[in-house]
N, C-alpha and C positions, 0 to 999 in steps of 0.2 A: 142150366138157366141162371144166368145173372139177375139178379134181385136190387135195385139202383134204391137209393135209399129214400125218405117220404118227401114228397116234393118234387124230386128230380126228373125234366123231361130229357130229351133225347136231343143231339145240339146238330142243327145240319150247317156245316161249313162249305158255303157257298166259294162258286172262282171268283177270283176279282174280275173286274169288270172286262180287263185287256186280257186275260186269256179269255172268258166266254166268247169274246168276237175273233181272237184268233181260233180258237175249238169250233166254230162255226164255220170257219175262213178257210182252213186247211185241218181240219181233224181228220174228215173221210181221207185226206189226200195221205196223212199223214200215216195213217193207218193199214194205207194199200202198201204205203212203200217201205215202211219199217218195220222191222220185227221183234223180236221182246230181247231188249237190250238189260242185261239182269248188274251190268257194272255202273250205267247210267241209272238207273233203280235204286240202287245201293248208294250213291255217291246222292241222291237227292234226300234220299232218308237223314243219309250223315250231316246232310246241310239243313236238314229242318226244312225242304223247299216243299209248301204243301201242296205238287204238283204231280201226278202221273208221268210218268215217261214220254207216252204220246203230248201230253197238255204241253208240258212240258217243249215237246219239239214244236208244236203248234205256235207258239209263241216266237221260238227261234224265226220259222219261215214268215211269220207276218215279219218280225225286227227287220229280216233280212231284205223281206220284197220290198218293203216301204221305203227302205233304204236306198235299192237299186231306181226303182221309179223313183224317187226324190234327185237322185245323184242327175239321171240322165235327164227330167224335167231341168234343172239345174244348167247343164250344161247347154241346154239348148237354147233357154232362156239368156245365157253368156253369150252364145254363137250371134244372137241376132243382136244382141245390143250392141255387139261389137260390127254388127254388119250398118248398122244403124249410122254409127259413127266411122263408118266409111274405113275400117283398117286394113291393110293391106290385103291380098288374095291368097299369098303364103301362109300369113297366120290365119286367115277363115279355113284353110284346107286343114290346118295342124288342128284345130278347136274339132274339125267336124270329123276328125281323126282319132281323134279324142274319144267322141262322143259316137263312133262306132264301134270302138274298143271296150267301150264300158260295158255292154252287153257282152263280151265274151270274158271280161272278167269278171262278170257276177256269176257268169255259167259258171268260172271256178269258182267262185267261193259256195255257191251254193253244193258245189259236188264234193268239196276238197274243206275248204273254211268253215261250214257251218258246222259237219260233224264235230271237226278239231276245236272249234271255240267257242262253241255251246257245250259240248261233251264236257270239256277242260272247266268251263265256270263251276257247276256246281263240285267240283272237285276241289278247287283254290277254297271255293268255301264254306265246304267241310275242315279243311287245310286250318282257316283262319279259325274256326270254331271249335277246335281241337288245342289250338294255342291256347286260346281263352281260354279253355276246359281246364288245360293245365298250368293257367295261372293261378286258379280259385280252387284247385285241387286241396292244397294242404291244408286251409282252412274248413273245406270241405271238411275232410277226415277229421280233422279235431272236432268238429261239430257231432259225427256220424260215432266214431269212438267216445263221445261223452254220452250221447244217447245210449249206446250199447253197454257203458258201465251201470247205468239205471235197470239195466235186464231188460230195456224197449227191444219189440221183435222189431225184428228185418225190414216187414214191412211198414208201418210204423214206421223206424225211421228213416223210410225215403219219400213216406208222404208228410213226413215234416221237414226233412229237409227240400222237396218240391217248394216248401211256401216261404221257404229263406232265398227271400230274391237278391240277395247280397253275396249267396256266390254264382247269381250270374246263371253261364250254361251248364252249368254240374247241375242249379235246380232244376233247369230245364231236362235234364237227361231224367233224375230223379222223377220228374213229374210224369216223362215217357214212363216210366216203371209201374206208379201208383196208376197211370191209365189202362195198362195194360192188367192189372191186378183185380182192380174195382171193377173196370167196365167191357174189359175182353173177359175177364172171367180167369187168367191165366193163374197158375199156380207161380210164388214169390221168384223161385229155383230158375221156371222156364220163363218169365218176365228180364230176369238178372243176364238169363244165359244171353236171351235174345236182343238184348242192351249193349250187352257185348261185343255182342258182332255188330252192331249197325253203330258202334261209338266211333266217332272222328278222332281221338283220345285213347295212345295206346297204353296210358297211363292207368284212364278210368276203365278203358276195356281189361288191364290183366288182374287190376285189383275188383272189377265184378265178377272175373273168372276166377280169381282168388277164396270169391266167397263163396260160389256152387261148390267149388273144389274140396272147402271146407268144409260148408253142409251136409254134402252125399258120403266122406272120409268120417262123418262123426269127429270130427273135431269143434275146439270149442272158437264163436267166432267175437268173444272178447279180447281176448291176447291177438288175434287178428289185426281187430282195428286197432288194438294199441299200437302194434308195431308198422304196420300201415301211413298211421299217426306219426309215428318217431322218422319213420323211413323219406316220408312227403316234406315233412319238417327241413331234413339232413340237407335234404334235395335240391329244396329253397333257399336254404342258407347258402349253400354253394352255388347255385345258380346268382343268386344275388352278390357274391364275392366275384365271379367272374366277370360280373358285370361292370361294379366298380374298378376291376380291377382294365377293364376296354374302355371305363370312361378316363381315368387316369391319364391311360394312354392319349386318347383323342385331347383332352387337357392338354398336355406338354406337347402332341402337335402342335395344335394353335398356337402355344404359347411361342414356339418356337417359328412357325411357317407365316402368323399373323404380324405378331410382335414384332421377334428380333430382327428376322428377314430384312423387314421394310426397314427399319431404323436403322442395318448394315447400309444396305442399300444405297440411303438417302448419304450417309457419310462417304459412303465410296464413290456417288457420282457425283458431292459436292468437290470436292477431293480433285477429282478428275476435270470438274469445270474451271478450277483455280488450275491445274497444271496444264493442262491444254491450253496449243495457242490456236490450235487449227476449226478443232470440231467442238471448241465450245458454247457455240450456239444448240448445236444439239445436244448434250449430253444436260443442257441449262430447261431444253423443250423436256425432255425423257424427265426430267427430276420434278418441272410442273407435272405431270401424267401420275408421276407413283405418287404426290403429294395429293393432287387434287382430286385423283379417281383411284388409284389402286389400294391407298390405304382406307379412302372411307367406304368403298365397297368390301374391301374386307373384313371389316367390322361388323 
């Protein structure tokens, strides 16, 4: 039995408004035809989507119906206007061709498109949340290894690092941990392990499996973070070198494909406009074109 501390009730986190009515709309539907998708589960956890699998697709099928009624309402509303305004008989057959086709390409997308691009979003943005994870990472660790030179336990400092909103999704992962600790009741070990696995962040996931690994070996987990700390550092530094070193490059592009290019350019069709006798009206139009449009669009 978990024991919540003086004060604290219990927090019920309602749907937002647009799933309750898609859950209403197609939840029963959704639930005759789908069955326990344990990857789309998993890929919702890693995104923070605080949706059920089912809720989740419920929402997909409203986006998607509203969509297909919207399109073919759309097209029909085109059809007559254009009937309205008298246009020819070929093009009302093409519109009304159209707009009999619509209905068999939503059958695909509903059969074919909805799995693959519903399925795929919350994965991209796990994806995205994973990058961020490991951008905030190594400041992370120097926070987490200074708490642990102090002798602060484990848990401890992931519920102080939860309230440093300054690294972003690392608190957020943190703050998973400290809920799982306090209010599931879990032990520090099976909180960390299980962190792990649903991390978008294979960064933060092997350095939480780092720390079980550590715990359960009886090893100690200050020299951990320290080198955690050195390691993330290194990490950063070279990532950030590589970087400069792709902006450089892109630099002396420009410098080279914006700059020089044009100012060759301009000399060699001026050049050309003096020695030609024939086509120097054009080569005189071509030299207005890179002057007036091509150099200040490329800018």
């Amino acid at each position: 039995m978990v024991k919540l501390p003086k004060g604290a009730k219990p927090v019920n986190v309602s749907l937002p408004p647009k799933a309750q009515v898609a859950w209403r709309m197609f939840g029963k539907f959704v639930q005759a035809r789908t069955g326990s998708d344990p990857e789309l589960e998993d890929n919702l956890l890693k995104a923070h989507i605080r949706l059920r699998p089912e809720e989740y697709l419920a929402v997909a099928w409203m986006n998607t119906t509203f969509a297909a009624v919207g399109a073919v309402v759309a097209a029909f509303v085109a059809a007559l206007f254009l009937l309205i305004l008298s246009i020819p008989i070929v093009t009302l057959l093409f519109i009304f061709a159209i707009v009999a086709a619509l209905p068999i390409f939503f059958s695909y997308m509903y059969a074919f498109g909805l799995p693959v691009g519903y399925h795929g979003k919350p994965a991209g943005m796990a994806k995205k949340r994973g990058h961020k994870i490991d951008k905030r990472i190594s400041g992370a660790m120097s926070f987490i290894s200074a708490m642990s030179s102090a002798d602060v336990p484990v848990d401890v400092i992931f519920k102080e690092l939860s309230k440093q909103t300054i690294y972003g999704e690392v608190a957020k992962e943190a703050e998973w941990i400290t809920r799982d600790t306090e209010l599931l009741g879990l032990d520090i070990l099976t909180a960390l392990r299980k962190a792990a696995q649903r991390s978008p962040s294979s960064k933060f996931s092997d350095f939480l499996q780092g720390v079980v690994t550590t715990s359960t070996s009886g090893g100690q987990l200050k020299p951990y973070f320290l080198s955690k700390a050195e390691q993330f550092e290194k990490e950063d530094r070279l990532e950030m070198r590589k970087k400069m070193e792709t902006l450089g490059m892109l630099a002396e592009s420009f410098v080279t494909v914006v700059v020089a290019f044009p100012l060759f350019l301009v000399v060699i069709m001026a050049i050309m406009a003096l020695i030609s006798k024939t086509g120097s009206g054009f080569v005189v139009l071509l030299l207005y074109v890179v002057v007036a449009l091509m150099i200040p669009m490329s800018q």
